[in-house]
Backbone as a printed PyTorch tensor [residue, N CA C, xyz], in Angstrom:
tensor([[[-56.9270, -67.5620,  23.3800],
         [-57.6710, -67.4950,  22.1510],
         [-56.6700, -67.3200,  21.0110]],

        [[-56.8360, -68.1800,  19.8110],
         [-56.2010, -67.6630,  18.8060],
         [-56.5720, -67.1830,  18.0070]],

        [[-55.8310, -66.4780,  16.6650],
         [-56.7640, -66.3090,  15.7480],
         [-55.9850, -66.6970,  14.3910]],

        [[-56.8120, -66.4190,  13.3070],
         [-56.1820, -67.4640,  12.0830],
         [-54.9570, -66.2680,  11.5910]],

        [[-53.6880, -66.5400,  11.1470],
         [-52.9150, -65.5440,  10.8430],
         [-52.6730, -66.1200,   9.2250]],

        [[-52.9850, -67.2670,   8.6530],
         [-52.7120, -67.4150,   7.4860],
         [-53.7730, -66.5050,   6.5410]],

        [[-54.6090, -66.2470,   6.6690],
         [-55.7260, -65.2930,   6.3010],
         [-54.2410, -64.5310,   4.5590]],

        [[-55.1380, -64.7670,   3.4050],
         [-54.4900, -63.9790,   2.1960],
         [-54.4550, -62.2210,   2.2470]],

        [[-53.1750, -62.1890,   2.5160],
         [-53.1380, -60.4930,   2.9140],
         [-52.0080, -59.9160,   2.0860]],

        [[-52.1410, -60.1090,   1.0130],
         [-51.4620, -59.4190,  -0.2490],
         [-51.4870, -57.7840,  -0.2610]],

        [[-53.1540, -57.6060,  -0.4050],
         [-54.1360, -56.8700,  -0.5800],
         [-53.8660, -55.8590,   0.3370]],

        [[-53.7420, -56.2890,   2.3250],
         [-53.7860, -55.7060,   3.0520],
         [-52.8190, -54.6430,   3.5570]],

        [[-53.6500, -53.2150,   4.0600],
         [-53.1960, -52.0280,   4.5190],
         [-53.3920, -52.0900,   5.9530]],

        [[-52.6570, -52.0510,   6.8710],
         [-52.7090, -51.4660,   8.4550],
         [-51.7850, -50.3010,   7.9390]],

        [[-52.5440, -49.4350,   8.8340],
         [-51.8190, -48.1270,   9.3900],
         [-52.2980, -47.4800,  10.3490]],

        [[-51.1080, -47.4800,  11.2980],
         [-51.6950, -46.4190,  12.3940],
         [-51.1760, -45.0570,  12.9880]],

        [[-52.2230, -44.4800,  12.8640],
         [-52.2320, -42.7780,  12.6990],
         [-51.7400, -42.0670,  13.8290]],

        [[-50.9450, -41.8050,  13.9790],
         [-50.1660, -41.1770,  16.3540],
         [-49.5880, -39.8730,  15.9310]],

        [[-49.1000, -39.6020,  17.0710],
         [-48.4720, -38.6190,  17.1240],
         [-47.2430, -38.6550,  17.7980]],

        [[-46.0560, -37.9090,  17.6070],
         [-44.3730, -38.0280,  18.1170],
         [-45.1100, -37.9610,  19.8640]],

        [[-45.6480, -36.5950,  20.0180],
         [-45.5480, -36.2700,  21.5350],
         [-46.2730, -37.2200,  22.2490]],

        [[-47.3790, -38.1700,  21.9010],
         [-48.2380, -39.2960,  22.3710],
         [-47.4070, -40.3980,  22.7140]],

        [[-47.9110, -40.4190,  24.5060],
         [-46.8000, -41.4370,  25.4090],
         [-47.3990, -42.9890,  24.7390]],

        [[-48.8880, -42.8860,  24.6130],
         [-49.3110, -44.2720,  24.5560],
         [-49.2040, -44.6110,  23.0320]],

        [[-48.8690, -43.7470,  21.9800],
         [-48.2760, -44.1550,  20.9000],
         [-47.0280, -44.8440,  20.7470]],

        [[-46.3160, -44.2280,  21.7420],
         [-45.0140, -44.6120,  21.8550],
         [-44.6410, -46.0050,  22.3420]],

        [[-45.9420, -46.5250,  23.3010],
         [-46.1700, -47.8440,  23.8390],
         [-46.6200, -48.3700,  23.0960]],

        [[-47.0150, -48.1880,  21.4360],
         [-47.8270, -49.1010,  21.0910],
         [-47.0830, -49.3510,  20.0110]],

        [[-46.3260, -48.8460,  19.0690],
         [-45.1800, -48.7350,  18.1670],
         [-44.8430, -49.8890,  18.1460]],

        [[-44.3000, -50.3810,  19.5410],
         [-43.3440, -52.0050,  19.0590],
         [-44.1200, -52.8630,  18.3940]],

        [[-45.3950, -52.7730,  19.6770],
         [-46.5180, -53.8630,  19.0200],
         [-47.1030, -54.1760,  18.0620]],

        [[-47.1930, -52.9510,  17.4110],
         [-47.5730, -52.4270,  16.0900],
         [-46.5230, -53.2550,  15.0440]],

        [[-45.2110, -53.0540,  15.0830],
         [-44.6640, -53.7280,  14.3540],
         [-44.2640, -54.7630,  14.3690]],

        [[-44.4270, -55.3720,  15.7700],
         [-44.1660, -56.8370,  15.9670],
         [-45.3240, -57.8580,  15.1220]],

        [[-46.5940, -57.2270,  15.4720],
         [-47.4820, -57.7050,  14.5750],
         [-47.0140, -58.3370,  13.0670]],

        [[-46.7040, -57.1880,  12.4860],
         [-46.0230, -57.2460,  10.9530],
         [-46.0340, -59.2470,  10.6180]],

        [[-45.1920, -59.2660,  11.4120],
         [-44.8540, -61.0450,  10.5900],
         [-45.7220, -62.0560,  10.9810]],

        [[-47.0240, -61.8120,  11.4170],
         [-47.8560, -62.4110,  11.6310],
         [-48.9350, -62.0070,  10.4900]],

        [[-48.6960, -60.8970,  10.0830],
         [-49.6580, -61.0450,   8.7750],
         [-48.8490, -61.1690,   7.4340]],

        [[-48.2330, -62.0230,   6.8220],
         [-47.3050, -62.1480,   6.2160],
         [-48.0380, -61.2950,   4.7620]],

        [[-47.0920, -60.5040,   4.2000],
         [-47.6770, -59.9450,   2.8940],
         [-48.6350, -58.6140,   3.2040]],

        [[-49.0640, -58.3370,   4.5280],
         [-49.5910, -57.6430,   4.8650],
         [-48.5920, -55.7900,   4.3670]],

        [[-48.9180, -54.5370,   4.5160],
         [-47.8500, -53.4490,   4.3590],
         [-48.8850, -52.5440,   5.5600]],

        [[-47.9500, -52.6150,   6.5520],
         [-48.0960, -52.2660,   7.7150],
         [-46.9620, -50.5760,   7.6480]],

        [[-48.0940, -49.6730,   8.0190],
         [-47.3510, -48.0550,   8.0610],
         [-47.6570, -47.1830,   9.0770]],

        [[-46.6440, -46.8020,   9.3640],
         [-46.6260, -45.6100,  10.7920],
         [-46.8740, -44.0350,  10.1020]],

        [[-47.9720, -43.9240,  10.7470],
         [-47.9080, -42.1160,  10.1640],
         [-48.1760, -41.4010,  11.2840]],

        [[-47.2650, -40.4930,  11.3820],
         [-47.2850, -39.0390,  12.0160],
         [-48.0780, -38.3980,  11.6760]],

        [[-49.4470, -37.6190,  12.2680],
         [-50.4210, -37.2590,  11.8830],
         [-50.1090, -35.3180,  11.7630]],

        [[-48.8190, -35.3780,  12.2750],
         [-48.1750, -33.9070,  12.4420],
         [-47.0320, -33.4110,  11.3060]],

        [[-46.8240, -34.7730,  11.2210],
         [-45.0410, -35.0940,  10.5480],
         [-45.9800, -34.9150,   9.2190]],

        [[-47.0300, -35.5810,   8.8530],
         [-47.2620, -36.3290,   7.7190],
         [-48.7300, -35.6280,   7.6580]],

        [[-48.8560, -34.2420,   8.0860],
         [-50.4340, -33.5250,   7.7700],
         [-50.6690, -33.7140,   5.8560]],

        [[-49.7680, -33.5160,   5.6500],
         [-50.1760, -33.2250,   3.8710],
         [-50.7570, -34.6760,   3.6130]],

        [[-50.4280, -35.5830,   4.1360],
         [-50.9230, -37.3690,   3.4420],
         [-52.4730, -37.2940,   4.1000]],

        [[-52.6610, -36.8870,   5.3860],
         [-53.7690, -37.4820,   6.2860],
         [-54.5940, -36.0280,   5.8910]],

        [[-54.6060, -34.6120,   6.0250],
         [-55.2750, -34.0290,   5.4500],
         [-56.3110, -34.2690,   4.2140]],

        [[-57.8000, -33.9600,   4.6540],
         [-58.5800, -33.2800,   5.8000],
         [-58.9260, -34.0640,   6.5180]],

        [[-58.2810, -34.7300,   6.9850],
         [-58.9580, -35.8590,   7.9460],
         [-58.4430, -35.4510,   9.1040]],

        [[-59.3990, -35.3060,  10.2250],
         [-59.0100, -34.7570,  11.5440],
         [-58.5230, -35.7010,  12.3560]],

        [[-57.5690, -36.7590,  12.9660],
         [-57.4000, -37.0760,  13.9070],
         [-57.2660, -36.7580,  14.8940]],

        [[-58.4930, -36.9410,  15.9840],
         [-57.8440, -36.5300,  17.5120],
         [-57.7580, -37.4570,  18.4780]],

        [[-57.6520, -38.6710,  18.4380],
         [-57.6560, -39.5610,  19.8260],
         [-56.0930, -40.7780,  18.9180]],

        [[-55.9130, -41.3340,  19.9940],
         [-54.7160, -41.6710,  19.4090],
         [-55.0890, -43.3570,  20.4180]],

        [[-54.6300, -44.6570,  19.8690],
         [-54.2580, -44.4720,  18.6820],
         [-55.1490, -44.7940,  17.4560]],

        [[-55.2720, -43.8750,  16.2250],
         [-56.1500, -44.4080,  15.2450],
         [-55.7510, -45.1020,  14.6980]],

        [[-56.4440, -46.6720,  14.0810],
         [-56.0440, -47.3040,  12.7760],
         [-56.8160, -47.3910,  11.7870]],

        [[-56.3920, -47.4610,  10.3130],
         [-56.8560, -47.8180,   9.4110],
         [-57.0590, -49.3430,   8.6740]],

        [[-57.2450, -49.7200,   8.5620],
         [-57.3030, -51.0100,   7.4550],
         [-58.2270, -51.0850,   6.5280]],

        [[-57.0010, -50.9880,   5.4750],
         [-57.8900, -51.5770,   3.9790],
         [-57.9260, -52.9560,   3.6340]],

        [[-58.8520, -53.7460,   2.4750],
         [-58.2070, -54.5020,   2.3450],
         [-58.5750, -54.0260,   0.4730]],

        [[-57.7950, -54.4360,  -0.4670],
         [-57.5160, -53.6420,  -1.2120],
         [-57.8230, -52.3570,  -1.7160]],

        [[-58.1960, -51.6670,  -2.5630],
         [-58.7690, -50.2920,  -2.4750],
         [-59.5380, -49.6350,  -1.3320]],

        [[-60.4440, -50.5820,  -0.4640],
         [-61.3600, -50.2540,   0.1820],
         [-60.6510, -50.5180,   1.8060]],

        [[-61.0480, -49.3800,   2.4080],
         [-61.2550, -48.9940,   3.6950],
         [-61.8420, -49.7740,   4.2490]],

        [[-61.6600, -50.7150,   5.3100],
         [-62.2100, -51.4850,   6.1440],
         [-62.6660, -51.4440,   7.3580]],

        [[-61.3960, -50.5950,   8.2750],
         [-62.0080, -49.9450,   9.2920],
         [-61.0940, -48.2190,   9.3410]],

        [[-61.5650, -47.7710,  10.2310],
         [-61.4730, -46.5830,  10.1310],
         [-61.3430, -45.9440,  11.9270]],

        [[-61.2390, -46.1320,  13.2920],
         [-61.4190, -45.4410,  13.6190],
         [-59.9650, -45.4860,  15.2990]],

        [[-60.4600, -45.1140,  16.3010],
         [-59.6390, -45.1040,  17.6460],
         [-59.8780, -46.4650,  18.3130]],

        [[-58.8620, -47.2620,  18.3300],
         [-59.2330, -48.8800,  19.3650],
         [-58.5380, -48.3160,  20.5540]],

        [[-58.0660, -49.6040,  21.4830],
         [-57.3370, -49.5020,  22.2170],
         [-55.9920, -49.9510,  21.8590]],

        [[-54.7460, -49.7420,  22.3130],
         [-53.7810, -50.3610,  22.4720],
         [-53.3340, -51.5170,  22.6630]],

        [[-53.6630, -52.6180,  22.8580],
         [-53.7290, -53.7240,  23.2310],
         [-53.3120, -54.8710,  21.3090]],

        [[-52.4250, -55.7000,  21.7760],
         [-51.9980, -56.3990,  20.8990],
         [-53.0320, -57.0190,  19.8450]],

        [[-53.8980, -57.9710,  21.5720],
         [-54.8390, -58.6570,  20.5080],
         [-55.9530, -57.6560,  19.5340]],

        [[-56.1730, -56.9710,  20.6500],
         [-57.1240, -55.9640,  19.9690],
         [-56.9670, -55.4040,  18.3130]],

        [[-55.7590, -55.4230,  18.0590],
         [-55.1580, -54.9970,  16.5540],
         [-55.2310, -56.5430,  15.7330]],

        [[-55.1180, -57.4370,  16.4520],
         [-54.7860, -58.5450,  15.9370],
         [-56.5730, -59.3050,  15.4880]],

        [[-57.0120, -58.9620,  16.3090],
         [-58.8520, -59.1950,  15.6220],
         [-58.9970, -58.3240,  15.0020]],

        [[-58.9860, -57.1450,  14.8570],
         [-59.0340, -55.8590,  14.2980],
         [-58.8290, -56.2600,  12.8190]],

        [[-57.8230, -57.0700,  12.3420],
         [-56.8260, -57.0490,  11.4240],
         [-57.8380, -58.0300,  10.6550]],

        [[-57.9580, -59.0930,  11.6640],
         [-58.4680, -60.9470,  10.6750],
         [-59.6130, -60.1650,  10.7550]],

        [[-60.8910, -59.4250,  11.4440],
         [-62.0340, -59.3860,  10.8640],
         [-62.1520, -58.5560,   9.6800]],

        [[-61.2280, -57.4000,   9.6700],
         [-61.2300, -56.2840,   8.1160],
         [-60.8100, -57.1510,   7.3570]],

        [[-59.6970, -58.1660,   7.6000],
         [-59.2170, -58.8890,   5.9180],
         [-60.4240, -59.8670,   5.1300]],

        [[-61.6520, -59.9960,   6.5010],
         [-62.5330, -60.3540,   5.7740],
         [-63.3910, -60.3230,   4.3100]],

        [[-63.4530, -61.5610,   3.9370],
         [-64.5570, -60.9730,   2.6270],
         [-65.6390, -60.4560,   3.0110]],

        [[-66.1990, -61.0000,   3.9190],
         [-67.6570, -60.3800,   3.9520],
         [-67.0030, -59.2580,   5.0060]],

        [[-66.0240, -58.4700,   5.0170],
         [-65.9620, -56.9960,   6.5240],
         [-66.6680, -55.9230,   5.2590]],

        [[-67.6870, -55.0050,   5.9650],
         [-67.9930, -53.9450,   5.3210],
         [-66.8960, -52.7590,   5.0980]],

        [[-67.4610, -52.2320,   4.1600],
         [-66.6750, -50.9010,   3.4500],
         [-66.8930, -49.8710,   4.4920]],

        [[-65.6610, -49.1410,   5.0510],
         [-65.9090, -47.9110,   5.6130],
         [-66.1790, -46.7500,   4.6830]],

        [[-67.8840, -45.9980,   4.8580],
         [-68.3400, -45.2960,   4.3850],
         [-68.0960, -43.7970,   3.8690]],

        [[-67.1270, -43.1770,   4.4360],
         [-66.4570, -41.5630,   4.7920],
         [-65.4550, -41.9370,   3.6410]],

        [[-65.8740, -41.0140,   2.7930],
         [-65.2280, -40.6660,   1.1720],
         [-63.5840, -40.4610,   1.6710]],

        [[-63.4530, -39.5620,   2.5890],
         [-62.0450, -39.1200,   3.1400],
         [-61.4040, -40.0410,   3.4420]],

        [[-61.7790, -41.0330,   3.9830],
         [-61.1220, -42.1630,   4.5090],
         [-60.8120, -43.1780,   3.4520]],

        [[-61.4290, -43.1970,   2.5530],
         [-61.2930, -43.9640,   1.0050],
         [-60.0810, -43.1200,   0.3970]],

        [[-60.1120, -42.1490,   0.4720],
         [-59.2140, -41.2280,  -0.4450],
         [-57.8410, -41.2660,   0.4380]],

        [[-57.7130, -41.0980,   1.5720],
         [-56.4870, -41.2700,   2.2360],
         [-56.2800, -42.9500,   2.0140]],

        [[-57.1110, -43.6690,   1.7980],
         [-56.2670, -45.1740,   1.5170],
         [-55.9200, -45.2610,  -0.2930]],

        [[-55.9940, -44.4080,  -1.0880],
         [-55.9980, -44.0510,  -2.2840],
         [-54.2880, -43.2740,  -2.2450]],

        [[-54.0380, -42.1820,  -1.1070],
         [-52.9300, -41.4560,  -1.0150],
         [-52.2450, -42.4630,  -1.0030]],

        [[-52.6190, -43.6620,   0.2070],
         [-51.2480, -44.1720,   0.7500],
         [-50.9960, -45.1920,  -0.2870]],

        [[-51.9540, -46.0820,  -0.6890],
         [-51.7280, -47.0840,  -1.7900],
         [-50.4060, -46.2160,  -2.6310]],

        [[-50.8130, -45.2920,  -3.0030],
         [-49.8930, -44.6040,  -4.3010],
         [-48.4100, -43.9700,  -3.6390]],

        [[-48.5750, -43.5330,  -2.4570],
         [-47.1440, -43.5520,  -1.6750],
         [-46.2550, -44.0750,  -1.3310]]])
C-alpha cells in the first residue's frame, strides 16, 4: 500500500511524546526520524516527557508512544498508536488533511501553541 507523501506540509507538526527509560521508544526513534524526508517541510520533534515536563505540563502522558499532529495552529491528533512505521505514516497523510477534525482538549491545543513558539 502506498500513501501520497507529496501532501503540502509547511504547516505540519509531528511530535512524539516518550520517555529516556522506554525500550519501545527507543525502537521507535529511528523510525520516527526516518519518516522526516518523506514529509518534506514537515517539523518533526522528539520530546522527553520527563526531560521536557515544563513544555508538556499539565498534560499527563502515560502510555508511550504518544503522538501529536498539528496541522497549523490546530491539533489534529492527539493520542497513543502503535509503533509501527506505516502506522505514523497514515497517521500523518490523514491529520494533514483538510477535512481531519480538530482535536478537542484545550491542553492539547495549548501544548501545540508551546511548541509552535519553541
Amino acid at each position: 500500500m502506498s500513501f501520497p507523501t507529496d501532501l503540502p506540509t509547511p504547516d505540519l507538526l509531528v511530535v512524539c511524546l516518550c520517555a529516556q527509560w522506554c525500550g519501545t521508544c527507543t525502537e521507535y526513534q529511528p523510525l520516527f526520524t526516518a519518516l522526516q524526508s518523506e514529509f518534506a517541510g514537515a517539523k518533526f520533534v522528539w520530546v522527553d516527557v520527563e526531560d521536557q515536563s515544563d513544555l508538556v505540563d499539565p498534560i499527563e502522558v502515560e502510555n508511550f508512544p504518544t503522538l501529536l499532529v498539528a496541522q497549523g495552529q490546530s491539533a489534529r491528533f492527539f493520542g497513543t498508536v502503535t509503533p509501527h512505521l506505516d502506522t505514523l505514516r497514515r497517521l500523518i497523510s490523514s491529520s494533514a488533511s483538510v477535512d481531519a477534525a480538530a482535536v478537542k482538549d484545550a491542553e492539547v491545543q495549548a501544548l501545540v501553541q508551546r511548541l509552535r513558539a519553541g
